[in-house]
C-alpha positions in Angstrom: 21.0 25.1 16.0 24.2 23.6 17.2 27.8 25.1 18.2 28.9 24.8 14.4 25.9 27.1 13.3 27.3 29.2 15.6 31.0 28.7 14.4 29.7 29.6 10.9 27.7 32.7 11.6 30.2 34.3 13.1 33.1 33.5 10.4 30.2 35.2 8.0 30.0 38.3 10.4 34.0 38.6 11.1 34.7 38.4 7.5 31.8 41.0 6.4 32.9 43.3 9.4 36.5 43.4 8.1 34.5 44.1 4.5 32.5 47.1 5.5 35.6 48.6 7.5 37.3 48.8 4.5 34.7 49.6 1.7 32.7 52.2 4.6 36.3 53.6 6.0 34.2 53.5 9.9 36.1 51.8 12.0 33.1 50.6 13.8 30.3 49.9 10.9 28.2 48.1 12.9 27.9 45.9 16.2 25.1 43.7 16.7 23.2 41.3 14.5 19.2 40.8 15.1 17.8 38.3 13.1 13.4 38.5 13.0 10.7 37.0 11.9 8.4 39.3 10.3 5.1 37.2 9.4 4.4 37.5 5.9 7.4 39.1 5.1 9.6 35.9 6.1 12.9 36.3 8.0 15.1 38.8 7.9 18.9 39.5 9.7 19.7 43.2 10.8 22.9 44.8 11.6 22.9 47.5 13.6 25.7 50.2 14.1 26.6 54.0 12.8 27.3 53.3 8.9 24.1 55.7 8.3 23.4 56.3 4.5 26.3 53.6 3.5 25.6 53.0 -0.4 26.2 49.3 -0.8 25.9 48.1 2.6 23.0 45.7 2.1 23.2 42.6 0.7 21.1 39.0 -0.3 21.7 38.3 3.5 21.9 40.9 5.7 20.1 44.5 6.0 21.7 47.2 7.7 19.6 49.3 10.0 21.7 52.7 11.0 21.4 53.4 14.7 18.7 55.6 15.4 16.2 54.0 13.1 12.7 53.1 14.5 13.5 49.1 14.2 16.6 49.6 16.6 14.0 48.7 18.9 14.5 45.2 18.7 17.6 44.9 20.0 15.5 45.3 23.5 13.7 42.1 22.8 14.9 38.9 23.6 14.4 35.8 21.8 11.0 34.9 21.4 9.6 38.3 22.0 7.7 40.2 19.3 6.6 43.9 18.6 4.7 45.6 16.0 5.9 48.8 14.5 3.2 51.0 12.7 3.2 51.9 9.4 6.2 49.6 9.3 7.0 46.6 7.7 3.5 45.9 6.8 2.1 46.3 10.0 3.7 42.7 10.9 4.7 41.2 14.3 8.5 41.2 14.6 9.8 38.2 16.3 13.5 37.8 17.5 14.2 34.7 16.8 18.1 35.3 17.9 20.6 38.2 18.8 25.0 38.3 18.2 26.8 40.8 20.5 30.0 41.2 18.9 33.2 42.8 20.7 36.3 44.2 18.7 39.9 43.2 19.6 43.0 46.0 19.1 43.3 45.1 15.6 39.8 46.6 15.0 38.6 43.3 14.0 35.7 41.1 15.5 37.2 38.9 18.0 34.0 37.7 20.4 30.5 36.8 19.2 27.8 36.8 21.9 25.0 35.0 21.2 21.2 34.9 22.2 19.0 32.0 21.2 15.7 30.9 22.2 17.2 28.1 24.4 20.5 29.1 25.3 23.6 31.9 26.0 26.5 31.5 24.8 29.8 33.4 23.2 32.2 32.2 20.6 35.7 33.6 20.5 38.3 33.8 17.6 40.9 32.1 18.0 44.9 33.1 16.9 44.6 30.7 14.0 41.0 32.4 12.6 39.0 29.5 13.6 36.3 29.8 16.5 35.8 28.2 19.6 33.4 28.6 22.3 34.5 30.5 24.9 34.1 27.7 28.1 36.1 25.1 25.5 38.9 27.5 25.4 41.2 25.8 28.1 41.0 22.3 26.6 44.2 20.5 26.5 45.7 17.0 25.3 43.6 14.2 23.5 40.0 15.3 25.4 40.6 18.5 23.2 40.4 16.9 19.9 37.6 14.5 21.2 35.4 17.4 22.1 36.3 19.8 19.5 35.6 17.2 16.9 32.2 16.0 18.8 31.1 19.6 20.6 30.1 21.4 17.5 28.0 19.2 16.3 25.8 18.7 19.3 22.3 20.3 19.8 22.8 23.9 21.9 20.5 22.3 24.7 22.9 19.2 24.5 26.0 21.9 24.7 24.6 24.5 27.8 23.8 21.2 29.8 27.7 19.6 29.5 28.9 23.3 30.1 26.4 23.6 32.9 27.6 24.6 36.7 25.1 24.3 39.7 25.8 23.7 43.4 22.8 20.9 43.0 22.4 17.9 40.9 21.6 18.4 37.3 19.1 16.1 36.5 18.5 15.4 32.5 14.9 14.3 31.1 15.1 13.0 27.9 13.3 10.7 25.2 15.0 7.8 23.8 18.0 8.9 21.1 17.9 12.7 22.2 21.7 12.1 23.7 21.5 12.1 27.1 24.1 9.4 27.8 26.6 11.5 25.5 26.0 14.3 27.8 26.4 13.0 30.4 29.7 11.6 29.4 30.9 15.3 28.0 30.1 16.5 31.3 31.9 13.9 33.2 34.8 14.9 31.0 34.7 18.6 32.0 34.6 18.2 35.0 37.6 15.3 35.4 39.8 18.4 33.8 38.3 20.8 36.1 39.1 18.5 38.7 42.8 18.2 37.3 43.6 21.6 37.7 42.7 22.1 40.6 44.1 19.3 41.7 47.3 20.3 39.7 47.0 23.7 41.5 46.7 22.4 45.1 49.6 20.0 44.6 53.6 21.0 45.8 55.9 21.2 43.3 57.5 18.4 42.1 54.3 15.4 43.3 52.6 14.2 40.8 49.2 15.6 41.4 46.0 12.9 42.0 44.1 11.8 38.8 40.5 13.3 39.3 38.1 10.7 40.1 35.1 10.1 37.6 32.3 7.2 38.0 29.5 6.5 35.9 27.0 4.1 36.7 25.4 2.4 34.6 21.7 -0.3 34.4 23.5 -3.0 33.2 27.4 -4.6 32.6 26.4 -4.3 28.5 25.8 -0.5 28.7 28.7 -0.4 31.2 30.8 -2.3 28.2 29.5 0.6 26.1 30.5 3.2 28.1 34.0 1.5 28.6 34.7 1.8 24.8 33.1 5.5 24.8 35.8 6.7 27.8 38.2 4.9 26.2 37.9 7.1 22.8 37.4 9.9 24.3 41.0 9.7 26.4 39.6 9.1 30.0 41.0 6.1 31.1 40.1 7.3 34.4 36.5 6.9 34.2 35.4 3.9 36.8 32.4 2.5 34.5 30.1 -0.1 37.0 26.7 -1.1 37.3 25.1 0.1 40.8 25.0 -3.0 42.0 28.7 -3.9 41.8 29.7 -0.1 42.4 28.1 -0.6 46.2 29.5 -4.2 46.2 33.1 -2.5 45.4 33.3 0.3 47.7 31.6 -1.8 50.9 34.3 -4.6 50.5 37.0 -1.8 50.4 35.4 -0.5 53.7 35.6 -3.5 55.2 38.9 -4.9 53.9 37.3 -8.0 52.4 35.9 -8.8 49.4 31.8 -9.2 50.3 29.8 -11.9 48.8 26.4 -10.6 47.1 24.2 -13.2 46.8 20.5 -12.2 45.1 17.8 -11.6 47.5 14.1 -13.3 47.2 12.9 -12.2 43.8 9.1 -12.5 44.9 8.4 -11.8 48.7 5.4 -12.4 50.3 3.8 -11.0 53.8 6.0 -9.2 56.4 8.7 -10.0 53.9 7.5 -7.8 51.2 7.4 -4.9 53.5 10.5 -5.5 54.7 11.6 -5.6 50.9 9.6 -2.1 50.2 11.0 -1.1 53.0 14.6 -1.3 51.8 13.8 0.6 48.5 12.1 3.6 50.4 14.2 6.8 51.2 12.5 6.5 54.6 15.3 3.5 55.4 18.2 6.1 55.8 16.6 7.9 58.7 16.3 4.5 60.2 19.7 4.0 60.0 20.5 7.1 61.1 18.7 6.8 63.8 20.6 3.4 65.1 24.0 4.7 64.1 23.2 8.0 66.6 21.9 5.4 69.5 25.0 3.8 69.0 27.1 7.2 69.2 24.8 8.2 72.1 25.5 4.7 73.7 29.5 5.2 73.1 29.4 8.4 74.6 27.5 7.3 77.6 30.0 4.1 78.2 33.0 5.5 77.3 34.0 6.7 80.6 33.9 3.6 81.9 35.9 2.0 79.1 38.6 4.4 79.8 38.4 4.4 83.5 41.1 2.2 84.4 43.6 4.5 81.6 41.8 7.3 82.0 41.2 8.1 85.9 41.1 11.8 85.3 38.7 11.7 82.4 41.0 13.4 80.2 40.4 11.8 77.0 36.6 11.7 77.5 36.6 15.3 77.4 39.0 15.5 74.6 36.2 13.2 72.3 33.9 16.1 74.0 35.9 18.6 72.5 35.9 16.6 69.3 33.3 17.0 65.9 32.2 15.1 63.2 30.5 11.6 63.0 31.3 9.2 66.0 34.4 7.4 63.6 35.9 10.4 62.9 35.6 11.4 66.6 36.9 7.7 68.1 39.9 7.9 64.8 41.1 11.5 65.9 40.9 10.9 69.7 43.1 7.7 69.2 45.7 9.3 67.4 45.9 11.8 69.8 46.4 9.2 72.6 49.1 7.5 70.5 51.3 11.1 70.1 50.7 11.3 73.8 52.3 7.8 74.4 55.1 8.7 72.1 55.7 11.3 74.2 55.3 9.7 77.1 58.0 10.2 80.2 57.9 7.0 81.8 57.4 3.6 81.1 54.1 3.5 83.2 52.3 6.6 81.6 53.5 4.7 78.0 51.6 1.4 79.4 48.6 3.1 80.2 48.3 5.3 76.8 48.9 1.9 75.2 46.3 0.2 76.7 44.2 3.5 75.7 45.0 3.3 72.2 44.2 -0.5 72.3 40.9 0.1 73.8 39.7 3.2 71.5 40.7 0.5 68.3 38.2 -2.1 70.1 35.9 0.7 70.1 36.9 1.6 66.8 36.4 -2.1 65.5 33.1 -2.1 67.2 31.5 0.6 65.4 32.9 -0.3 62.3 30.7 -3.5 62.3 27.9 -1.9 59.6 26.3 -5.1 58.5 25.3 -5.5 62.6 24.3 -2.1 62.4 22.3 -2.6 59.3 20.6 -5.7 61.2 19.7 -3.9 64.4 18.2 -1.0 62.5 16.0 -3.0 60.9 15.0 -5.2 63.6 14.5 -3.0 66.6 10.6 -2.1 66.5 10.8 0.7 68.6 13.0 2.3 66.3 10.5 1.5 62.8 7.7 2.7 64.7 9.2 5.6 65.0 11.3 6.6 61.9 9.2 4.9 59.2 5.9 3.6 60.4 4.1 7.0 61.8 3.9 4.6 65.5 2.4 1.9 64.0 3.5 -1.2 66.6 2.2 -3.8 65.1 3.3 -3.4 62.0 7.0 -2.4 63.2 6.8 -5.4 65.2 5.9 -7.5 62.2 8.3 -5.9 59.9 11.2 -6.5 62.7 10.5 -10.1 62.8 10.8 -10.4 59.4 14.6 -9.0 59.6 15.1 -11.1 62.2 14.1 -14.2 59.9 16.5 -13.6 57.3 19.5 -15.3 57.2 22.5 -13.8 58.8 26.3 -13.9 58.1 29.3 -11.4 58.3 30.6 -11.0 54.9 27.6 -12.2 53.0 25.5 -8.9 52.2 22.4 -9.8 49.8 22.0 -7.3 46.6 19.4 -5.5 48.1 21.0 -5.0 51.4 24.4 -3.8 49.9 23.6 0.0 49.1 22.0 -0.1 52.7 25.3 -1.3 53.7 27.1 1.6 52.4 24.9 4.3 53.7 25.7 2.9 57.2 29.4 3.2 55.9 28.6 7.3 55.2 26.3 7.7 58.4 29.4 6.5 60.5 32.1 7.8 58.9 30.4 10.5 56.6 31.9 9.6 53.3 33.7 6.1 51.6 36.2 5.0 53.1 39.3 1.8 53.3 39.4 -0.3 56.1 42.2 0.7 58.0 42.0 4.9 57.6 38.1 5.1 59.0 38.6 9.2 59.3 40.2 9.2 55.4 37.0 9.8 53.9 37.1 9.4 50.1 35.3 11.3 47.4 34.5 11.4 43.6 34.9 14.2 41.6 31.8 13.6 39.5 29.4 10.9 39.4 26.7 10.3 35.9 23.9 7.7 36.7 22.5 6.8 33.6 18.7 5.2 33.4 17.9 7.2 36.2 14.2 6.1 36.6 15.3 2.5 36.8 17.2 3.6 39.9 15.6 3.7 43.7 15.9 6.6 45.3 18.0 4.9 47.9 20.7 3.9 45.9 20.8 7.5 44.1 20.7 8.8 47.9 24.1 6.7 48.3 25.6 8.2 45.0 25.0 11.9 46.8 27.2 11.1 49.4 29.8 9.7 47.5 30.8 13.5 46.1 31.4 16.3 48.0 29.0 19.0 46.6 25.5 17.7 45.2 26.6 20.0 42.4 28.9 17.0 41.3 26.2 14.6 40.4 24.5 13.9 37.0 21.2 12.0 36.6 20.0 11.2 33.3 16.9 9.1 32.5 13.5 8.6 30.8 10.4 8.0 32.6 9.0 6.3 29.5 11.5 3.3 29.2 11.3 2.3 33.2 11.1 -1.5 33.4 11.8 -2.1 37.1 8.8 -0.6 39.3 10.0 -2.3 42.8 12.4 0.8 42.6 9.8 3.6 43.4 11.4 6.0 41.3 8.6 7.7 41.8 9.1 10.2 39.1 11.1 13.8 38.6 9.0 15.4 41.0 9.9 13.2 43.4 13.3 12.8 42.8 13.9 16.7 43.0 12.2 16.6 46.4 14.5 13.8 48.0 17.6 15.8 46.4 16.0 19.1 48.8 15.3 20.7 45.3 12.7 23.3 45.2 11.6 25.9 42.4 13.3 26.2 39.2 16.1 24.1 40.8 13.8 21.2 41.2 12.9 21.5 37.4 14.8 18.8 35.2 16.3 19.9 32.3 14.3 18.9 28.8 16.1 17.1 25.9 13.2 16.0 23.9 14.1 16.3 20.4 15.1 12.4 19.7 18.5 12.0 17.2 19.2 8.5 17.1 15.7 6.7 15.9 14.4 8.4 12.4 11.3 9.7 12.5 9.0 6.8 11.5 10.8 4.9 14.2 10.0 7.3 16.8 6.5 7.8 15.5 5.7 4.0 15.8 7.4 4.1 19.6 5.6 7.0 20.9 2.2 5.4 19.6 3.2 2.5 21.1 4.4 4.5 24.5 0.9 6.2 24.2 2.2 9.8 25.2 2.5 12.9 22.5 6.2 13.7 22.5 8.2 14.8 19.4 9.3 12.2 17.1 12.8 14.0 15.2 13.5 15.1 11.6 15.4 12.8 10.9 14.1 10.5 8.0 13.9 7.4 7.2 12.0 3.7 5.9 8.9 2.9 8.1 8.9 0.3 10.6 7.9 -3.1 9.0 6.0 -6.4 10.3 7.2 -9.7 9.1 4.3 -12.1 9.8 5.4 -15.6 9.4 5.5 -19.4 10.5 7.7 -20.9 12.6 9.1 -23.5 9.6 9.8 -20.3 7.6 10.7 -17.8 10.5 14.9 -17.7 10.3 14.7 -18.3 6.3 13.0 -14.6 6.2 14.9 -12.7 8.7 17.8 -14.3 7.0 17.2 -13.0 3.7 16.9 -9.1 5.5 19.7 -9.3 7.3 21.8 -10.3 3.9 20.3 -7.6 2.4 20.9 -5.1 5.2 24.5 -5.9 5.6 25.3 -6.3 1.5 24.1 -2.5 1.9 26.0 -1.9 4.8 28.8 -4.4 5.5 29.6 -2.3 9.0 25.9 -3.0 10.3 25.4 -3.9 13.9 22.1 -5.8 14.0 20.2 -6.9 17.4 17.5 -9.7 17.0 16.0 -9.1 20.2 13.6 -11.3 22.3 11.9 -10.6 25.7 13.4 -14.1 27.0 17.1 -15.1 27.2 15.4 -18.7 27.6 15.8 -19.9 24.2 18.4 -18.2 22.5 20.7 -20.5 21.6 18.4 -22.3 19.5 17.6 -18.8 17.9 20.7 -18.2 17.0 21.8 -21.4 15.6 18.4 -21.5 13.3 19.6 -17.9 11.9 22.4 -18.7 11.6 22.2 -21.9 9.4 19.6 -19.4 7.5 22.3 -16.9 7.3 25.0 -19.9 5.8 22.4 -21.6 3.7 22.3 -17.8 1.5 26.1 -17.6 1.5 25.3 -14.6 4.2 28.9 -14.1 6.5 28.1 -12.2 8.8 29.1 -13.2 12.2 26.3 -14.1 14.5 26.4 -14.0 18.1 24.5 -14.6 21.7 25.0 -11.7 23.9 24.3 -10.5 27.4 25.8 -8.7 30.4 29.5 -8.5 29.6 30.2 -10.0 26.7 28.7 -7.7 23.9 30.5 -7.1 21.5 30.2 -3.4 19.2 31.0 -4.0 16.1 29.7 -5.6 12.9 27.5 -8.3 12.7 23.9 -9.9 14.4 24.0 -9.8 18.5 20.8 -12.3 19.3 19.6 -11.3 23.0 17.1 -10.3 25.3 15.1 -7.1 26.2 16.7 -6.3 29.5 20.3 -6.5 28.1 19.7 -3.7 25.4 18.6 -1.1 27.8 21.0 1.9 26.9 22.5 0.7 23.6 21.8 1.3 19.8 22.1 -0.8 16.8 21.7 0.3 13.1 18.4 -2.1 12.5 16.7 -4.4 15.3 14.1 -7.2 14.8 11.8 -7.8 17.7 11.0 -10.9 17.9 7.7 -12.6 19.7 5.4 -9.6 18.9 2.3 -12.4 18.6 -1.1 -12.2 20.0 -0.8 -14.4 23.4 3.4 -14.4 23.2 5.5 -12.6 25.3 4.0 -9.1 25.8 1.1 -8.4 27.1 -0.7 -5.1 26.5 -0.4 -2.8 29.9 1.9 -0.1 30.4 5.1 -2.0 31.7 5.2 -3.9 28.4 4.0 -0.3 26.8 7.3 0.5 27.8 9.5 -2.5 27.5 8.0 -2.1 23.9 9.0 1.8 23.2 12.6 1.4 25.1 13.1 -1.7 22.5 11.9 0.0 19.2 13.8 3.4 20.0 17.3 0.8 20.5 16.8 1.2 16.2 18.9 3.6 14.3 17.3 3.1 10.6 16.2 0.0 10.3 12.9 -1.4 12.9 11.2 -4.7 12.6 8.5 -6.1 14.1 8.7 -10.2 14.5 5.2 -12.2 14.5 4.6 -15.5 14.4 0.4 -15.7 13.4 -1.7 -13.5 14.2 0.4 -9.9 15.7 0.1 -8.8 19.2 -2.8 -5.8 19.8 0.1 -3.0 19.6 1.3 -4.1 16.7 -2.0 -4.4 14.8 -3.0 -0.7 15.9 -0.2 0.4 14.5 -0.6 -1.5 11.2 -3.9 0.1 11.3 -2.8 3.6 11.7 -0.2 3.5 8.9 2.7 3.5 11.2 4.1 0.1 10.3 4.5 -1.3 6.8 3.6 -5.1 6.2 6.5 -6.7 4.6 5.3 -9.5 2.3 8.2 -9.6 -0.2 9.6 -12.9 0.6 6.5 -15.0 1.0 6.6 -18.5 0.0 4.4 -19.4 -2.5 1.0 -20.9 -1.6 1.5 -24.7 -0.7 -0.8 -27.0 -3.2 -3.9 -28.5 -1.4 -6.2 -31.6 -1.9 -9.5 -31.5 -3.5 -10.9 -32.9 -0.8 -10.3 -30.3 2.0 -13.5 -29.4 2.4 
């Protein structure tokens, strides 16, 4: 059932209502529709009110039930609950399967329509034009309003309570492939970048333009972050800061420190001490590291600072003032100066001014010191004491080992590798306890609402960074499936997990559940889920099975060519992905299809894509399996799916497999050259994939003589 269901049953009940007023002359017929499911008897819809004994009241649809009446019973059940009533209805259970609560304006007429379902709550309100609108969409103003009034009513109730959903902690969003978690996520980044503008709008004096609410979504890659650009865009929030994680951390570190910070990758296969060091850095266990240094330094400050300030200072007023003085040790150090530079601009005397100056110059050495995060990063993680204690359960020598492997990297202010970046910017929020610029270290920044998309391809250290990038935990939305993770040196560590690092417990900790797949027809999602190896559901939509084109290499483009002139002769607006696991050789795939494509008069334009530089729009995008993580495409071919290729058969490539077939709207097929890969022949096997012979060549003529 979605919001225009809704929309429709209660236009029905207004208009029948206004009906049985006039034909009944009550002006309160009737006030609550039950609709049951009574076994044999199939399903049946009840009003219930004080029309007793009306002739004519019951119609094709609807049964009246006058109040008093041994059914009104029902209305006590919720959705999902059943009852039997003796000598009643055949002795059959009676299951609610949904409830409407309707409300009467001061016209007499049905103005609000609460509803029960199995899976949600929610009311629909009349509006002054006699449409309907649910009652949290109400406020919508400007261009967001027509985007989500166009979009909203056509979305799954489940897909509607979770973008209308308020917590104080993170809502976290399980979902299989297709079943629109992204899309939420994006409808609830909108909601709350207006909820963010008025208050923002509220909080503002008359006559400033208030601040534009600040909305992030991160993103696995730079083509789903393309994606999402075009998506924002349509929807009218030009706002929206769309980045990968990666260059999000990049961008807000260089903005603490005033530069722009070089990123180069880190070693893509350590070995040793090195690799611990590496796990080390992707385990939440890191952050009370560096909490730990950043409070030794604090403690250190604190125990010094006397002396710093002697000279200026010889009554130790300003020591007591940082006493007197909260928050993390930058805030502290930023509010003490500023009170020493309103002191020297009140200053008497020239000789009080000198030493208040020499103060203020002293607190911004101070200042400058502990704003050095990437040498705080490095003596975190190369003091042994410290790893022996905050990670390693007093394990010496392996602290020891660990710290000398920090100590081995190389090391240069200003160039931050990718995988120490987001460790980087957690020293950033452990000194200063938020974002901030270089030059305002106690103007802590915040975003109004952060979505991370492919949550499970995530570590929990970067997603620990996101949290303190928004001022309630409430303001963060993590979407992801657990079936399509392709990176494992991120020890996502799955929802369980997750929820416990976020300090979620009980219901809290549970994720929400959108497992009912829309974008992949059903044969699609059948195949995938085989191919996955879990039971999950596979949608209603319907569709052409998945199909295996076996061929040679001589022949390989020539076939594909001839499908793809078909497909897009059907559909000239097609987006096709021919998709390999390598990015190696794609060149040369894409100019043989596309000489195939030319040699059948086939225009369609052909193109290599990857980070960036997709395009979304009509035509054939040849790439690779990492770069499609995220997107959709009307039909995909996937190429390589040979016995002794590409994929192998455990469950990463299990994965990679299922996260590839589900990026198919309607069309899915399966690439072999020879003999097919084990997945694909147990599917062939179990009916799940169609082999497509069509377009064979004929047999080539042979010699006598071959044997």
């Amino acid at each position: 059932m979605n919001l225009q269901s809704c929309y429709t049953r209660a236009a029905e009940l207004a208009a029948l209502y206004a009906q049985h007023r006039k034909t009944l002359n009550i002006p309160k017929p009737w006030r609550i529709l039950v609709e049951v499911d009574v076994g044999s008897l199939g399903t049946r819809r009840y009003l219930i009110g004080a029309g007793a004994g009306a002739q004519g009241l019951n119609n094709a649809d609807y049964l009246y039930l006058p109040l008093g009446h041994t059914l009104q019973a029902i209305v006590a059940l919720s959705p999902g609950e059943a009852e039997q009533f003796s000598g009643l209805l055949e002795n059959n259970d009676v299951t609610v399967l949904s409830k409407v609560v309707c409300e009467v304006d001061a016209s007499g007429e049905l103005h609000r329509f609460d509803f029960w379902l199995p899976d949600a709550q929610l009311s629909v309100l009349r509006t002054d034009d006699g449409g309907f609108v649910e009652a949290s969409l109400q406020g919508l103003q400007g261009r967001l309003a027509t985007v989500l009034s166009d979009v909203l009513p056509y979305l799954t109730i489940p897909q509607f309570r979770l973008i209308s959903r308020s917590s104080s902690s993170p809502t976290i969003i399980r979902g299989r492939a297709g079943s629109g978690k992204t899309s939420v996520g994006l409808y609830r980044l909108a909601r709350a970048g207006q909820e963010a503008a008025a208050r923002n709008a509220k909080t503002t004096a008359p006559g400033i333009e208030s601040p534009a609410s600040r909305l992030l979504v991160l993103t696995f890659n730079r083509a789903l972050k393309t994606y999402v650009d075009l998506s924002t865009e349509e929807m009218g929030l030009g706002h929206v800061e769309a980045l990968t994680l990666h260059a999000w951390a990049r961008q807000v570190y260089s903005d603490a420190v005033g530069t722009d910070v070089y990123t180069p990758p880190g070693d893509s296969n350590p070995t040793g001490d090195a690799a611990a060091l590496a796990e080390l850095k992707k385990d939440p266990s890191v952050i009370k590291l560096l909490r730990a240094e950043v409070e030794r330094q604090a403690a250190s400050l604190r125990e010094k600072l006397p002396g710093l300030l002697a000279a200026y200072d010889p009554t130790g007023r300003w020591t007591q003032r940082y006493d007197a003085t909260s928050g993390t040790v930058a805030v502290r150090v930023s509010a003490l100066r500023r009170e020493v530079e309103a002191a020297r601009a009140r200053a008497s005397d020239a000789a009080s001014a000198s030493l208040l100056e020499h103060c203020h110059a002293q607190l911004t050495r101070v200042l400058e010191r502990i704003t050095r995060y990437q040498e705080t990063l490095r003596s975190a993680l190369t003091k042994p004491e410290l790893l022996a204690e905050h990670v390693y359960n007093g394990d010496a020598d392996l602290a020891a080992r660990v710290a000398a492997a920090a100590k081995a990297e190389p090391f240069q202010v200003g160039r931050v590798s990718m995988d120490d970046i987001i460790l980087c910017v957690h020293v950033v929020q452990c000194v200063h306890g938020g974002l901030v610029r270089a030059g305002g270290p106690d103007l802590v920044t915040y975003y109004d609402h952060v979505f991370v998309d492919e949550v499970q391809d995530v570590s929990l250290v970067d997603l620990l960074a996101v949290r303190g990038a928004v001022r309630s935990a409430g303001d963060v939305t993590l979407a992801g499936d657990a079936g399509q993770q392709i990176i494992k040196t991120n020890q996502f560590g799955g929802w369980k997990n997750l929820a416990e690092h976020f300090g979620l417990t009980g219901a809290a900790a549970e994720p929400e559940v959108l497992d009912a797949p829309h974008r992949s027809t059903a044969p699609i999602m059948r195949l995938a889920v085989e191919i996955l190896g879990e039971a999950a559901p596979t949608g209603e939509r319907q569709g052409a099975k998945p199909s295996l084109v076996i061929s040679g290499q001589s022949d390989l483009w020539s076939r594909l060519a001839r499908k793809i002139a078909t497909l897009m002769t059907e559909k000239p607006t097609a987006h096709v992905a021919v998709i390999s696991r390598k990015s190696s050789n794609n060149g040369s795939r894409c100019a043989g299809l596309s000489a195939a494509l030319s040699d059948i008069g086939c225009a369609a334009p052909i193109r290599i894509a990857s980070r960036d530089t997709f395009r979304f729009e009509p035509g054939v995008t040849v790439t690779s399996a990492h770069q499609v993580k995220g997107l959709e495409f009307d039909a995909v071919y996937v190429l390589d799916l040979n016995a002794g290729g590409d994929y192998g058969e455990d469950s990463d490539d299990r994965r990679l497999l299922y996260m590839l077939a589900t990026r198919a709207k309607t069309q899915l097929t399966l690439v072999s050259v020879g003999e097919p890969h084990a997945f694909v022949r147990a599917a062939l096997d179990a009916g799940l994939v169609e082999y497509d012979h069509t377009d064979l060549a004929p047999p080539v003529a042979m010699d006598d003589g071959l044997f």
